[in-house]
C-alpha positions in Angstrom: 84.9 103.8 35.4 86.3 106.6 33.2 89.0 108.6 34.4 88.5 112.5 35.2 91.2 113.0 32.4 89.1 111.0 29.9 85.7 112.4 31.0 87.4 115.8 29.9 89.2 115.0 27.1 85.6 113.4 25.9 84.1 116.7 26.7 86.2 118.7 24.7 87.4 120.7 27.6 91.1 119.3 28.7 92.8 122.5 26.5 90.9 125.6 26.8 92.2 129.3 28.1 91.3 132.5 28.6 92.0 136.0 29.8 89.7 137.1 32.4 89.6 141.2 33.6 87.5 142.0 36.4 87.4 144.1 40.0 90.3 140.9 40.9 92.4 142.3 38.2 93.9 140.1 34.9 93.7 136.1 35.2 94.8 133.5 32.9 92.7 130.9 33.1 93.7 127.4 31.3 92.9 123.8 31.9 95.0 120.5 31.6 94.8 116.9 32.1 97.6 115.2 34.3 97.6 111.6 34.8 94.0 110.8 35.4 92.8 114.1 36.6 91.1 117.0 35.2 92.8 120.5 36.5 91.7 123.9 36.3 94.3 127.0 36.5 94.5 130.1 37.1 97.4 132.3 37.3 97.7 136.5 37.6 101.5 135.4 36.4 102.9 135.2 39.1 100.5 133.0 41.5 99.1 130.3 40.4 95.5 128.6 41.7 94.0 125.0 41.0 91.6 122.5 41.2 92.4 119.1 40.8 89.3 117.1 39.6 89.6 113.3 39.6 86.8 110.8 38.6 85.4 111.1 42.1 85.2 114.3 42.6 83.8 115.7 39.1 81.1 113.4 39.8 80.3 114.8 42.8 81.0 118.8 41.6 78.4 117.8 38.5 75.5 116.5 41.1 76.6 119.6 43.3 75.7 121.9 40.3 72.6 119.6 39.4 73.8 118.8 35.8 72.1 115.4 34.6 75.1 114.4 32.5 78.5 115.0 31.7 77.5 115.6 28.5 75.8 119.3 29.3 78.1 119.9 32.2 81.4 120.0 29.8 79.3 121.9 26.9 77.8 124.3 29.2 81.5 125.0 30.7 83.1 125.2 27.0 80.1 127.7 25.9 81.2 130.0 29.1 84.8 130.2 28.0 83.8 130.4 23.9 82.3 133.8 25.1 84.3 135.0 27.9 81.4 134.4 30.6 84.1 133.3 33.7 84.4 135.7 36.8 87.2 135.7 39.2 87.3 136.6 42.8 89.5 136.6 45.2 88.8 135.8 48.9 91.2 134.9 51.9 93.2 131.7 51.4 91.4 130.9 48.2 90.6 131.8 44.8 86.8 131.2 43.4 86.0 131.1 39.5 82.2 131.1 38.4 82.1 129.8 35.1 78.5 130.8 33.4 76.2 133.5 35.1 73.0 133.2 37.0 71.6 129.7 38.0 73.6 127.7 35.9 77.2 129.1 36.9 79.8 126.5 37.3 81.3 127.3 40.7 84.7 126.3 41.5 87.0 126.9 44.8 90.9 126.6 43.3 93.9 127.0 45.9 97.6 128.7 45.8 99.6 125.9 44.0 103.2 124.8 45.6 106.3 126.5 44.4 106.9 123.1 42.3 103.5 123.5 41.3 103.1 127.0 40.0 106.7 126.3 38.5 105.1 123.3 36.1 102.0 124.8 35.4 103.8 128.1 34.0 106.0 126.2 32.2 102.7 123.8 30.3 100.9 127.3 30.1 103.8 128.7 28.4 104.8 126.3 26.0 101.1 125.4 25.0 100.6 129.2 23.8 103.5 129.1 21.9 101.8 126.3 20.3 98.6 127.7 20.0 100.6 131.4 18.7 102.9 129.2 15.8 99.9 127.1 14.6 97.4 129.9 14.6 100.6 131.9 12.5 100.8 129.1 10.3 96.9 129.1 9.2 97.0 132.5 8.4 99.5 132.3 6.3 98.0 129.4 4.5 94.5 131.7 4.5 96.6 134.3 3.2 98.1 132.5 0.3 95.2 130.9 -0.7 92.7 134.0 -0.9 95.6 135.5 -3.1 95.4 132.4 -5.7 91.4 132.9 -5.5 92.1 137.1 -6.2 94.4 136.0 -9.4 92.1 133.8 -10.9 89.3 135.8 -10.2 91.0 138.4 -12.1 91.6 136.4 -15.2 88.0 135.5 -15.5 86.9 139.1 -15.4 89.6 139.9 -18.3 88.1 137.2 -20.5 84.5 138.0 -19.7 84.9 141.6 -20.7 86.3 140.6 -23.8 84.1 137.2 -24.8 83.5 138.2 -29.0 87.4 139.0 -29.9 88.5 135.6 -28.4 85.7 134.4 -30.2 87.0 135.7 -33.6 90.3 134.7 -33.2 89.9 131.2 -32.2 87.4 130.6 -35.6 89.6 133.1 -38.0 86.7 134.9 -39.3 86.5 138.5 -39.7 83.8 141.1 -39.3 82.4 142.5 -43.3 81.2 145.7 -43.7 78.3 145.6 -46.0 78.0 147.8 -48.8 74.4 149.1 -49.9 73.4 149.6 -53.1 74.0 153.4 -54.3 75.8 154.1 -51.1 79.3 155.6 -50.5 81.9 152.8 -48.0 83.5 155.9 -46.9 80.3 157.7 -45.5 77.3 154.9 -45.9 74.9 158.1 -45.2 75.0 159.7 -48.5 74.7 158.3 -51.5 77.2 157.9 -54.4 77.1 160.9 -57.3 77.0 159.8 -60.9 79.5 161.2 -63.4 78.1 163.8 -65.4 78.1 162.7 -69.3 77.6 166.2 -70.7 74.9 166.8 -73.3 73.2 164.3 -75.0 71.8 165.2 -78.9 69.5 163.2 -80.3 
């Protein structure tokens, strides 16, 4: 039998986060695999709350929220956090996430983590958004860089379309004659050329 860590690294879901703002007040919420469980965090930054699902128990949380497979349970929980749809509340000795709205909400009881605890799962928070921060840096620079290159190129096609019959010319030598008509001045083509007078003719 599959592991609750492999069940959610299958399902896409062992490295998601979000920032939740509500009536509660600000949440982190983040999730990680540890050994062979599944775990779900959240943190105001200070405390820090959790669920630990293994194999066992994320079977019996997905028959709880009558999910028919894994498969729809882990895609309906990544589509909540893709849009922000996760509510946090706080009660008593608990914290309680919904992840989803209406019928299909994913609920989820998480409790106060030990000092030891909250001290490791601020640490893997904080290092994994560095991450996140220097990788998602690094694309944009690339992005940058790249739609520059497509800007100069783009330029020099629009210089040499513009200018499509002088690159002609001077790639085949020829040059451009004016043609002369009969009677007509090269000067001014619109009037005609004057005759020299002769003077008198006697017969």
């Amino acid at each position: 039998m599959s592991s609750g860590k492999d069940l959610a690294v299958e399902g896409r879901v062992d490295r998601l986060h979000l920032t939740v703002i509500g009536g509660a007040g600000k949440f982190l919420c983040f999730t990680v695999c540890v050994q062979d469980s599944w775990i779900i965090h959240v943190t105001d930054g200070i405390d820090v709350w959790k669920v630990d699902l293994d194999a066992t128990s994320l079977n019996a949380h997905r028959e709880l929220s009558e999910v028919t497979s894994y498969e729809a349970y882990f895609a309906r929980f990544r589509h909540a956090f893709s849009i922000g749809d996760v509510v946090v509340t706080k009660q008593a000795h608990k914290l309680c996430i919904d992840v989803g709205t209406g019928s299909t909400a994913l609920k989820y009881d998480l409790y106060e983590c030990t000092a030891s605890e909250r001290k490791g799962a601020l640490q893997r928070a904080l290092f994994w958004l560095a991450e996140i921060a220097a990788t998602t840096g690094k694309k944009l620079t690339e992005c940058e860089d790249e739609l520059a290159t497509l800007r100069k190129q783009k330029g020099t096609a629009s210089v040499s379309a513009m200018m499509p019959d002088l690159d002609l010319q001077k790639r085949s030598g020829s040059q451009v004659k004016i043609q002369k008509q009969q009677g007509h001045s090269i000067v001014n083509p619109s009037s005609k050329k004057r005759k020299v007078a002769k003077g008198v003719e006697f017969e």
